[in-house]
C-alpha positions in Angstrom: 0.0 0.0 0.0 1.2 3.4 -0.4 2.2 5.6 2.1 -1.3 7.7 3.7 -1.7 10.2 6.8 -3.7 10.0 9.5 -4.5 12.7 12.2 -3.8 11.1 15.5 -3.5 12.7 18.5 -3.7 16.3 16.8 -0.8 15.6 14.5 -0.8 14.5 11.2 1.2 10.3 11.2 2.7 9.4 7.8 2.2 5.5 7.6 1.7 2.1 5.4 0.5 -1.0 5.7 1.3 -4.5 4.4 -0.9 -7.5 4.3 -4.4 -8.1 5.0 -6.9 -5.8 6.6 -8.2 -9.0 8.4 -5.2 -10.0 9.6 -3.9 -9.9 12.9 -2.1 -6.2 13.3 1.6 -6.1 14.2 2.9 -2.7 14.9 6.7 -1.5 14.2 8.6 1.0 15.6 11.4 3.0 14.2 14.1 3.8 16.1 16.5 7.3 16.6 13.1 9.8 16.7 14.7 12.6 14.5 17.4 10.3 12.2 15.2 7.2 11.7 11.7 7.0 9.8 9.3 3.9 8.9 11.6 2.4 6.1 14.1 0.2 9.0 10.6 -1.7 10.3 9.1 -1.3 6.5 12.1 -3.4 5.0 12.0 -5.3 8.3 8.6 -6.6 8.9 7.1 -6.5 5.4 8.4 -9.9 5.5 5.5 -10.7 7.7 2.7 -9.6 5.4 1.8 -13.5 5.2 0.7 -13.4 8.3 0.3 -10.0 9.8 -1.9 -6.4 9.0 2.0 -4.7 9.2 1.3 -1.3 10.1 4.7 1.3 10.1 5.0 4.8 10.4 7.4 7.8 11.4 7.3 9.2 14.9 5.7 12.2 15.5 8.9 14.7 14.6 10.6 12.2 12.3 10.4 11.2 9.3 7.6 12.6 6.8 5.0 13.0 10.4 3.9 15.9 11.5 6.2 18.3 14.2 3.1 18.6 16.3 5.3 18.4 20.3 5.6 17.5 22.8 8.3 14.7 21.9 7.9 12.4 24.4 7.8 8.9 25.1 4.7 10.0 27.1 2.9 10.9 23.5 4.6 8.6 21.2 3.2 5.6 23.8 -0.2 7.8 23.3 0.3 7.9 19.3 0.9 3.8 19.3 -2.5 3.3 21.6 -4.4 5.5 19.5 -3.2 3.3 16.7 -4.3 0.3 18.0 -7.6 2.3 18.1 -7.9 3.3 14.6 -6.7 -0.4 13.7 -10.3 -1.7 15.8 -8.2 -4.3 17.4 -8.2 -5.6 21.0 -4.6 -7.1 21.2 -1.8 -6.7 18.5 2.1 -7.8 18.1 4.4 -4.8 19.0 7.7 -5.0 17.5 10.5 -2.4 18.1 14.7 -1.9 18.0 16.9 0.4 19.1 15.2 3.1 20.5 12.0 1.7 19.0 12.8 -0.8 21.9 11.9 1.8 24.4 9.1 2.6 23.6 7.7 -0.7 22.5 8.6 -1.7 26.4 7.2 1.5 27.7 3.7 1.1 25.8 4.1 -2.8 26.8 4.2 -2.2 30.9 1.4 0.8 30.3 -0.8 -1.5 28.1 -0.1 -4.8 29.3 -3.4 -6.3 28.3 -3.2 -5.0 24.6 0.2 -6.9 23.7 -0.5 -10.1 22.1 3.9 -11.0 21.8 6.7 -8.0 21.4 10.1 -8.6 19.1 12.5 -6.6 20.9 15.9 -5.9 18.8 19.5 -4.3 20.8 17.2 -1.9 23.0 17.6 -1.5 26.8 14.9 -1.5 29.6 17.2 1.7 31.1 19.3 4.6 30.0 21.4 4.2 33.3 24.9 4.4 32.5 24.2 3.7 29.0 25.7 6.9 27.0 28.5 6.8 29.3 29.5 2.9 28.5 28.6 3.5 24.4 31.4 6.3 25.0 33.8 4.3 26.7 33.4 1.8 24.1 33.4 4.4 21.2 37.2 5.1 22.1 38.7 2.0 22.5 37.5 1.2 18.8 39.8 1.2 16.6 37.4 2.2 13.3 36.7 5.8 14.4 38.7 8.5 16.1 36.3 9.6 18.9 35.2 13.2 19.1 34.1 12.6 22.8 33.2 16.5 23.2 30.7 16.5 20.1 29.4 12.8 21.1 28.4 13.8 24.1 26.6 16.8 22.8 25.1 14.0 20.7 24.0 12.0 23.7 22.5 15.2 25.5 20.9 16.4 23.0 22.9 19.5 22.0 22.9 19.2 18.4 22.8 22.5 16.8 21.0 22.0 13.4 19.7 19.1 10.9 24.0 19.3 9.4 25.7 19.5 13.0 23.3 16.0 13.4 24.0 14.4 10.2 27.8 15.1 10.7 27.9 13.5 14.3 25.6 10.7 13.2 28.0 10.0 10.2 31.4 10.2 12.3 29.7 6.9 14.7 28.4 5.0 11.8 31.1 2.6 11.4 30.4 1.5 15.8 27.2 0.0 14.2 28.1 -3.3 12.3 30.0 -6.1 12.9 32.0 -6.1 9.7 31.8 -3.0 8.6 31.6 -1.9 4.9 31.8 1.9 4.1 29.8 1.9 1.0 27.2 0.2 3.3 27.4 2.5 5.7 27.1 5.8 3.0 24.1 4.4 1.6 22.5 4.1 5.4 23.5 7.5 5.9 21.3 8.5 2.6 18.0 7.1 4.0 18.1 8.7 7.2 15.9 12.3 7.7 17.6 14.5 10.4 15.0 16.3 12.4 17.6 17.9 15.0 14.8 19.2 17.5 13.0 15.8 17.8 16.4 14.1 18.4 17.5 16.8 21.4 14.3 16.6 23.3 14.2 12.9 23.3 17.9 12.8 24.6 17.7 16.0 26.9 14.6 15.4 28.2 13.4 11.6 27.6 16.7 9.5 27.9 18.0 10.3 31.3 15.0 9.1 32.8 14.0 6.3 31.0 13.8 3.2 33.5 11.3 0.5 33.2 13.8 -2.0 34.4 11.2 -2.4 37.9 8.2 -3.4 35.7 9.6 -5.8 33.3 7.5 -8.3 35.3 4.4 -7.0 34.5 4.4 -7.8 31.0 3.1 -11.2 30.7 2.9 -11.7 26.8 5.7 -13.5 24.8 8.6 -11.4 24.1 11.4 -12.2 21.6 14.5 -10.6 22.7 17.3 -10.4 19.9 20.8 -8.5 20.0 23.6 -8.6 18.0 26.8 -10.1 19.9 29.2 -6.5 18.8 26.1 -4.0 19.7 28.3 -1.2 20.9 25.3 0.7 22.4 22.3 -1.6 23.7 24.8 -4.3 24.2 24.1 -8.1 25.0 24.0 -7.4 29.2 21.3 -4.7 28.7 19.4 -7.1 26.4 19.9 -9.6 28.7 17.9 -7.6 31.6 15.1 -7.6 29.4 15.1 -11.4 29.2 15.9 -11.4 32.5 13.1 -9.1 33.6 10.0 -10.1 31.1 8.8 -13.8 32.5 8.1 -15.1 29.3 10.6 -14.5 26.8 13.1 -16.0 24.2 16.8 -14.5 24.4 18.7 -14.9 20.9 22.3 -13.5 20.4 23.2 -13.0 16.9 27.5 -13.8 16.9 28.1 -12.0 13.5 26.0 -8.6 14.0 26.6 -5.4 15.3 23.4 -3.3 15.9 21.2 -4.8 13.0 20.9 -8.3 12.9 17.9 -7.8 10.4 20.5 -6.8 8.3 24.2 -8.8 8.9 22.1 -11.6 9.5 19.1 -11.3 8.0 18.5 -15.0 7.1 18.5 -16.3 10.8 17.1 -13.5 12.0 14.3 -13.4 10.3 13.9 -17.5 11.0 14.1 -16.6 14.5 11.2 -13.8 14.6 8.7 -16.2 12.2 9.5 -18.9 13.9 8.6 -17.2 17.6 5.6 -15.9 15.9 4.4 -19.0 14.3 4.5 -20.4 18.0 2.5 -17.9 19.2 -1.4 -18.8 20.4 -4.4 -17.5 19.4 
């Protein structure tokens, strides 16, 4: 289907949809509000459209959606719900990596009743520590010489325009993978659309509080949890918390993959995610 806009929540959601109308709705969630849009989970989860309604869309402030703030993972949670709304669904598979991963797990332990399975991918449950270890790990890489001043800046959401966050986000690229390729890594830095305001007030305002670490037990549905074994940000011990955390859920470490195992691995990852889905009931 081709992209269409809905008003939700005041603000206008760019969005498409793969499969079915009848079909059981699976939601997916970008990641990096302000850098990512819908084509990660489009490319991603399309591959479901046998079984699944696959509904994507950008973030309010990313993206091709509306700028309508607040930017928060307050109304983005509010944004998925009233999605699930306009869908006329009771229950529905929420899928989300990265930072899509934090807000899948926020809107999971708000709305645990309305999450039928999540598919987590190198998220976190807590931002706690978490800039300053990706930092840490940033300089002893030997692919990148580490600008730590402007990374932080990055991290606390100081960028300056749409070109001070391209440049930063271009300088980390090669962290991402675990072989990395620079004509890969170019052509990821094409697809992204920078939306510099939207990227400061999630990480000067949403980040440092995130923490849902305490009520990973209160989500009850299946949960997939998948990382990549070189993640240099949401790395295998954070993902591992999840696991830890949700009581029933699947931990799978991907050896050969960085931050994208949909992508370095994409055979057995995507093997992994139908066959937890396939297993799931009714």
């Amino acid at each position: 289907m081709s992209p269409f806009s809905l008003v939700i929540n005041d603000n206008e959601l760019c969005c498409e949809t793969f499969g079915r109308e009848d079909a059981p709705l699976m939601i997916a969630l970008h990641g990096a509000p302000g850098v990512g849009w819908r084509d990660e989970p489009r490319e991603t989860f399309k591959e479901y459209a046998d079984m699944f309604r696959v509904l994507v869309f950008d973030l309010r402030g990313s993206g091709h959606s509306g700028g309508t703030p607040p930017f928060s993972h307050t109304s983005w949670v509010a944004d998925v719900e009233s999605l699930r709304q306009w869908a006329r669904v009771d229950r529905f598979v929420l899928a989300g990596g990265s930072y899509g991963g934090f807000l899948a797990l926020e809107y999971a332990v708000k709305h645990p009743n309305r999450v039928r399975a999540l598919v987590l991918r190198d998220t976190a449950a807590s931002s706690k520590g978490l800039n300053e270890a990706a930092i840490e790990r940033a300089k002893a890489s030997d692919r990148i010489k580490v600008d730590v001043p402007r990374l932080m800046r990055l991290f606390n959401g100081q960028m300056r325009d749409n070109e001070d966050l391209k440049e930063t986000f271009k300088a980390i690229l090669p962290l991402y993978t675990h072989d990395y390729d620079p004509g890969q890594a170019e052509e990821a830095l094409k697809s992204c659309i920078f939306r510099f305001e939207t990227h400061n007030a999630a990480f000067a305002n949403e980040v440092p509080r995130f923490n849902v670490t305490d009520r990973l037990n209160t989500i009850t549905c299946p949960t997939l949890v998948t990382v990549g074994r070189a993640d240099w940000a949401c790395t295998v011990e954070r993902n591992e918390v999840i696991a830890t955390g949700v009581p029933n859920s699947t931990f799978v470490i991907f050896e050969r993959s960085g931050h994208a195992p949909q992508v370095e691995e994409k055979e057995l990852w995507h093997k992994t995610v139908r066959d937890f889905l396939c297993g799931l009931s009714t």
